[in-house]
N, C-alpha and C positions, 0 to 999 in steps of 0.2 A: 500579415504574412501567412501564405499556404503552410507553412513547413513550423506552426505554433499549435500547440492545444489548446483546446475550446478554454476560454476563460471569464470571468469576469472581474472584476475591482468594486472593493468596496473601503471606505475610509473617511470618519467624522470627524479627522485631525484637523483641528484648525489649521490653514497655509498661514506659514510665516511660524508656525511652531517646532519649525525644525525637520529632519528629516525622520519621517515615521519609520519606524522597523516594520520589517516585512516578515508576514507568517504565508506561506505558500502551502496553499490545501489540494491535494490530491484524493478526487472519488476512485471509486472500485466499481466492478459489475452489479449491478447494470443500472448505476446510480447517472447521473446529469448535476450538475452545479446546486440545487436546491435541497440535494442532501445537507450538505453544510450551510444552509442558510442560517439556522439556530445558532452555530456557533461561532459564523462570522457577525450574524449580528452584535453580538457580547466583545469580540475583539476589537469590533473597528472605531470602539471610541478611540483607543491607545497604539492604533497598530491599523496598517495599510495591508488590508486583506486580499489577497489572490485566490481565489476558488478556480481550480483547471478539472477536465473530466476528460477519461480518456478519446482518443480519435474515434470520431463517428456516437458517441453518448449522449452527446446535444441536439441527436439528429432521431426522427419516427420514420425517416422513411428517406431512402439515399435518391442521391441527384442523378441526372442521366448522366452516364459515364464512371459514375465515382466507383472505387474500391469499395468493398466488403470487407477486406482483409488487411490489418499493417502488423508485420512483424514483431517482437521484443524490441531486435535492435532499431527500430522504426521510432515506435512508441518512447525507447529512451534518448536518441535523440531528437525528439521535440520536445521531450520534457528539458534536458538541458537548452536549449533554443529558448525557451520559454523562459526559465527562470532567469537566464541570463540576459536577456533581451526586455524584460521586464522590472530590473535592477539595474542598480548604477556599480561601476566596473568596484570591485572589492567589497560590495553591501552583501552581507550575512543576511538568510531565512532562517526563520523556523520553520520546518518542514511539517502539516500533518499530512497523514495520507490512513489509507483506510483500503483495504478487501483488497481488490487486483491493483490499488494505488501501492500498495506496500513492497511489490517484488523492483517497481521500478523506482519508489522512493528510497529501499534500503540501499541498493547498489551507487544510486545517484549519491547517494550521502555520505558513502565508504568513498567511490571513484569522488568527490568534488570536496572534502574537507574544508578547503578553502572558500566554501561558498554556504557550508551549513552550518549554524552555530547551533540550533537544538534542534531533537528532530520527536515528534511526536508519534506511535506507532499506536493502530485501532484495530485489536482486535486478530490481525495476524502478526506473528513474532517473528524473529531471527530464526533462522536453523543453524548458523554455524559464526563463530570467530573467522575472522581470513587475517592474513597478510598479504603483502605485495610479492608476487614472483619472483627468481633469483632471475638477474638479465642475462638472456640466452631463450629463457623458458618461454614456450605457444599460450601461454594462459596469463591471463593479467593476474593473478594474485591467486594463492594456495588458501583452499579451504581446510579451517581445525575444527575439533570438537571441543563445546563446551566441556568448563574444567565438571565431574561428576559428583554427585550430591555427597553429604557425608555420610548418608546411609548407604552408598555404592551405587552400580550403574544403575538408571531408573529405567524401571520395566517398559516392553514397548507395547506403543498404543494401537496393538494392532485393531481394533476395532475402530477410530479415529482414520487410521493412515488409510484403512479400506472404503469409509464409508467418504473420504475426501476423493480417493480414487474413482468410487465408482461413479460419483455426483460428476467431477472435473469430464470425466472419459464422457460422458450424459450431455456433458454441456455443448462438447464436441461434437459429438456425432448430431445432436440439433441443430448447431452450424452449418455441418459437413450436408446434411441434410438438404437446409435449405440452400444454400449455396448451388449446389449441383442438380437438384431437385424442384424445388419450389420454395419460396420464401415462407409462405402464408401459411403450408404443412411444418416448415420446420420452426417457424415461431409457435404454431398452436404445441408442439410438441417441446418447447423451450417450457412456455409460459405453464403445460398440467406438469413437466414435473414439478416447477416453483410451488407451484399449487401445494402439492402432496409434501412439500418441502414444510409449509407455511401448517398446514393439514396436523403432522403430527409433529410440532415444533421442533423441527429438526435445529431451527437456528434462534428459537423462542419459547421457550418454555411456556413461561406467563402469556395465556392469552391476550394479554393488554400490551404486548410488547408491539413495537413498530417495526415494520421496515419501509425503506424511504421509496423506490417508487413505485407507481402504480402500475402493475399486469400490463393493462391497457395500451402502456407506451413500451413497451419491454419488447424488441423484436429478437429473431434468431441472430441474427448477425452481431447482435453486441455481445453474445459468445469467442470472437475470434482470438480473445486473449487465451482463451482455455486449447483451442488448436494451435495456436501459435508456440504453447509450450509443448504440449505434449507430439505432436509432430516432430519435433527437436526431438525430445526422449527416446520415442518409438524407432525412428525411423534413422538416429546418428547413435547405436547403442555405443561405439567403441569410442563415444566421447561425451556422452549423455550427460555430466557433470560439468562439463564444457562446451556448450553448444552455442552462446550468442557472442558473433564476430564483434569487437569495442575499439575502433577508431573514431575519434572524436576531436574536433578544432578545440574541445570548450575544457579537454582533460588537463589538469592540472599535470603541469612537467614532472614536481616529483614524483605523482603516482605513475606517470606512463612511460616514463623514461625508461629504453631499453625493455619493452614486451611486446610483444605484437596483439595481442587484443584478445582474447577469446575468456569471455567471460562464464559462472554457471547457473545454470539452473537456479541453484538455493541461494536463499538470502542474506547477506552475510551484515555481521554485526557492526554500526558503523562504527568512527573514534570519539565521536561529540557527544555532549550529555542526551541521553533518550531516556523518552518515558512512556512504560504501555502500559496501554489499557485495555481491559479485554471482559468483555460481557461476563457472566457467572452463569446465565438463564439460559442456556443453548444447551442441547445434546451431543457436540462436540467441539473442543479445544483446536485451536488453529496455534498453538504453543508449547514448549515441554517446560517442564519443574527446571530443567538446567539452565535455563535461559530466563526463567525467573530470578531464580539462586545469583547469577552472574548479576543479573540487571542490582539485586537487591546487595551485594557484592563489590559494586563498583561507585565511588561515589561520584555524584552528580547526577546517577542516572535511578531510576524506580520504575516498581510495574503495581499498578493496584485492578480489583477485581470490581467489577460495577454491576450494580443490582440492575442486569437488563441483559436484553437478545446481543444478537452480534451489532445493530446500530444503537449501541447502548447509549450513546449519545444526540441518540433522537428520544428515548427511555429516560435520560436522568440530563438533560442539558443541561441546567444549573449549575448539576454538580461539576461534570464533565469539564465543563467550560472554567470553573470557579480553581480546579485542578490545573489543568492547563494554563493557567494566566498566572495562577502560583510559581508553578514549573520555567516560567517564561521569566519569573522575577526572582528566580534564587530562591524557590523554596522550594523542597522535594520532599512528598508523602514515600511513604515507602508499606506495601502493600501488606508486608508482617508484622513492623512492631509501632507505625506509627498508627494514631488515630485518624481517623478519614478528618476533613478540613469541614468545621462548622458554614451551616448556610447562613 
């Protein structure tokens, strides 16, 4: 089906041994399916792997005719289409998702309840609690703030929140660039920032750290997530926290009953057990302390910190995966007081 994301299946489960649990992985910019190969290898003895990459990720170089460009609301629903259409009616995922996987896997997992039973987050966090809108209200559900530490409100990261902006707005205008302009100017100008990015480890400390793909296949246009948001921002200020329209066949009735759709910006925290994970070796935090504290706070769910870049699980697979498969069978490390899980 046109209207599904790029995917692949993988699963070593003997047929005739029942019906394997599903872990549904979602990559980030400007990853393709082979990101996660390491760590669908390791699941799919016990578990029927789905590896999805966003629209156009799978692809070096577009078709005659095709888009450049697909929306928030585009992008999430195919991901609903997909996961539902690749599951039998009522089968539970475990969700990973990872980098620009994570704005559309948080939401998806808040808006579909009924369709996620754990959800794995890599490396970027929550920004807020939500609930469901009062019915009457234009917004599907009301953003809160996490509960604040017990030292008080935690300081802001304005160096973080800048050095995200000014990257994201970069990544954009590369896009904007080549889109309008030239392709091959606005990729060369994608792939030196990456460069200068990789240069003074912005997202890897440790020289030995990886990230998953190579320059070579990286073009401008797999930027369009980063204009797709900030477009919204810029240019709907009087609603900038509410910018992606949410009508969906696949939304569950309790959550949508009585709202008309408009979903925000930020990420909101879903209700299933979650567990983050999020590199240590980087130059900047894609997560705050309060959303730690909550994670560490609530049970079922935990955040631990991994000796590696932002693909820390290309840095520490073993572990990553050894955590993960824990997390998936009732057992939860928790990133303050417990000990990390022996190899």
């Amino acid at each position: 089906m046109s209207n599904l994301l790029p995917t692949l299946e993988v699963c070593d489960v003997p047929k005739g041994a029942g019906t394997a649990p599903v872990v549904f992985m979602l990559a980030g910019f400007p990853d393709d399916h082979s990101v996660f190969a390491k760590l669908a290898d390791d699941l799919k003895r016990t578990h029927r792997v789905i590896v999805a990459c966003l629209p156009l990720y799978d692809q070096t170089s577009l078709k005659e005719g095709q888009s450049d460009y697909y929306s928030v609301e585009e992008v999430l629903f195919r991901l609903e289409a997909t996961v539902y259409s690749k599951t039998d009616p009522g089968q539970k995922v475990t969700l990973v998702i990872h980098d620009f996987g994570c704005p559309f896997g948080y939401h998806f997992a808040f808006l579909h309840p009924d369709k996620v039973d754990r959800l794995v987050g890599l490396d970027i966090g929550c920004t807020n609690l939500a609930r469901p809108a009062e019915k009457g209200s234009r917004h599907r559900y009301k953003l809160e703030k996490f509960p604040e530490l017990p030292e008080g409100p935690e300081p802001p990261r304005t160096k973080d929140k800048l050095n995200q902006l000014f990257y994201q707005l970069y990544f954009s205008f590369a896009y904007l660039f080549g889109r309008k302009v030239n392709y091959a100017v606005g990729t060369a100008l994608l792939r030196g920032f990456i460069k200068c990015m990789h240069l003074f480890r912005f997202l890897n400390t440790d020289p030995k750290s990886k990230a998953a793909r190579d320059l070579k296949d990286v073009r401008c246009w797999h930027a369009y997530p980063y204009w797709a948001m900030w477009s919204k921002i810029l240019f709907r200020p009087k609603s900038y926290m509410y910018t992606h329209t949410y009508e969906s066949q696949y939304t569950s009735s309790q959550v949508a009953s009585g709202y008309t759709g408009l979903i925000p910006v930020w990420m909101p925290m879903p209700k299933c057990d979650t567990l983050f994970l999020y590199g240590k070796r980087k130059r900047i935090m894609f997560h705050n302390n309060c959303f730690l504290k909550y994670l560490k706070d609530t049970p079922g769910c935990a955040a631990m910190g991994v000796d590696g870049g932002h693909w820390m699980f290309l840095d520490k697979p073993d572990f990553c995966a050894k955590v993960i498969r824990d997390f998936m069978d009732g057992i939860v490390y928790n990133y303050a007081d417990t000990i990390p899980p022996k190899m």
